[in-house]
C-alpha positions as CSV (number, residue, x, y, z in Angstrom):
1,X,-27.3,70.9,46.2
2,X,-24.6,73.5,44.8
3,X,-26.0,76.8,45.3
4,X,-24.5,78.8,42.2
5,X,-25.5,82.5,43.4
6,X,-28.8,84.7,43.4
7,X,-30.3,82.0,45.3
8,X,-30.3,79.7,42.5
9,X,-29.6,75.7,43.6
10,X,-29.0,73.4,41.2
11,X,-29.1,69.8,42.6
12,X,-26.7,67.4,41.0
13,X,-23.4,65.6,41.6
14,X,-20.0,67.1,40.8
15,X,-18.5,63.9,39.6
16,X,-19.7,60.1,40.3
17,X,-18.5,60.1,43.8
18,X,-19.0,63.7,44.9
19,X,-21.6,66.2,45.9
20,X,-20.9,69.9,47.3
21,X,-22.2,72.7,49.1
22,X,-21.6,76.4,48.6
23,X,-23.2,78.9,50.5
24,X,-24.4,81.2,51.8
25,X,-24.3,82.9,48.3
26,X,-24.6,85.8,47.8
27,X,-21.7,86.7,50.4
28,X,-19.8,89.8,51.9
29,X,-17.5,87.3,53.7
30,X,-16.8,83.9,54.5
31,X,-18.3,81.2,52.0
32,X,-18.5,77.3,53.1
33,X,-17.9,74.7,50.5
34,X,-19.1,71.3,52.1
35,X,-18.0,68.4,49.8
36,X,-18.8,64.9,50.4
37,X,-17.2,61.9,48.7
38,X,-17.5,58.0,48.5
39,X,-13.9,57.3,47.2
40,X,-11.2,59.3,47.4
41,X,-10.1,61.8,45.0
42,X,-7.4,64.5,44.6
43,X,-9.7,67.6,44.6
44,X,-9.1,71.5,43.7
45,X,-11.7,74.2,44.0
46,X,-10.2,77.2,42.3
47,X,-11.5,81.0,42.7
48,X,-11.2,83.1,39.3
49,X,-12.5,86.4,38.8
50,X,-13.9,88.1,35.9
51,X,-10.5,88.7,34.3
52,X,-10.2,84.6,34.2
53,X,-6.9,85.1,36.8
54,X,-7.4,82.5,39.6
55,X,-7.1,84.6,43.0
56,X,-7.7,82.0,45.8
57,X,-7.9,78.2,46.2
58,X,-9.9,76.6,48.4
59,X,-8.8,72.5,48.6
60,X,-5.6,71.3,46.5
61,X,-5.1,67.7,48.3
62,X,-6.2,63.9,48.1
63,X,-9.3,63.9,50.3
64,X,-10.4,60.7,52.1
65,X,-13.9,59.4,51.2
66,X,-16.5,61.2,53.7
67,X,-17.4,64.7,54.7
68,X,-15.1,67.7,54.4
69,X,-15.6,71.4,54.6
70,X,-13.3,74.1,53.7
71,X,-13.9,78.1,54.1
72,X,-12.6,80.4,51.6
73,X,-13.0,84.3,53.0
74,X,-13.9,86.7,50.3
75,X,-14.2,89.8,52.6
76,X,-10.9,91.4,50.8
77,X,-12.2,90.9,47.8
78,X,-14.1,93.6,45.5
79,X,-18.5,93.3,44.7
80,X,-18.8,91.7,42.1
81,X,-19.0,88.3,40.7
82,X,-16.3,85.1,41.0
83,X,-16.3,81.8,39.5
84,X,-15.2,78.4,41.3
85,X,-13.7,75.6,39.3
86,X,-13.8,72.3,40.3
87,X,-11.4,69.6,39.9
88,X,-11.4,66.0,40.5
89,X,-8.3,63.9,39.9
90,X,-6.8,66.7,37.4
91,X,-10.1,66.7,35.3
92,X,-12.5,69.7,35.8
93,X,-15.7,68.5,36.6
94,X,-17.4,72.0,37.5
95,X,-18.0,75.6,37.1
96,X,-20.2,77.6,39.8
97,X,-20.4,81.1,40.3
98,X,-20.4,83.1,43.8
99,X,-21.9,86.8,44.1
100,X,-19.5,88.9,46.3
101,X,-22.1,91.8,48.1
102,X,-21.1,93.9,50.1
């Protein structure tokens, strides 16, 4: 499942080969994104805020097929509401959302 804020999950796959796990969403700090793939895959998880400027990344590397988990901390960041992009071999496969609450 990729929970995409107010408690909202939607359950699907980000690309053939990939699922992912955000949480806990809504956040005042730390956010887990789990991902698990079959085959590896180059994979970027951007953060952008409302102003579209990308102001963190989370993973920006060739990941091995199996689990991996990444934390991206938000506490420095202001309320409101941030979008992750993710990006498998160059190609963006999703947009997600993430409520920052402090």
């Amino acid at each position: 499942p990729i929970v995409i804020g107010m408690d909202e999950t939607l359950n699907q796959s980000i690309a053939d080969n990939i699922t992912m796990t955000c949480y806990p969403n809504p956040t005042a700090s730390d956010v887990s994104f789990d991902i698990n793939i079959e085959e590896a895959a180059y994979v970027r998880i951007d953060i952008i805020n409302m102003l579209g400027q990308k102001v963190g990344e989370v993973f920006n590397e060739k990941l091995s097929s199996g689990q991996h988990s990444q934390k991206f901390d938000f506490s420095s960041m202001e309320n409101g509401i941030y979008f992750y992009q993710v990006f498998v071999d160059q190609a963006i496969k999703y947009n997600g959302k993430i409520v920052v609450s402090k």
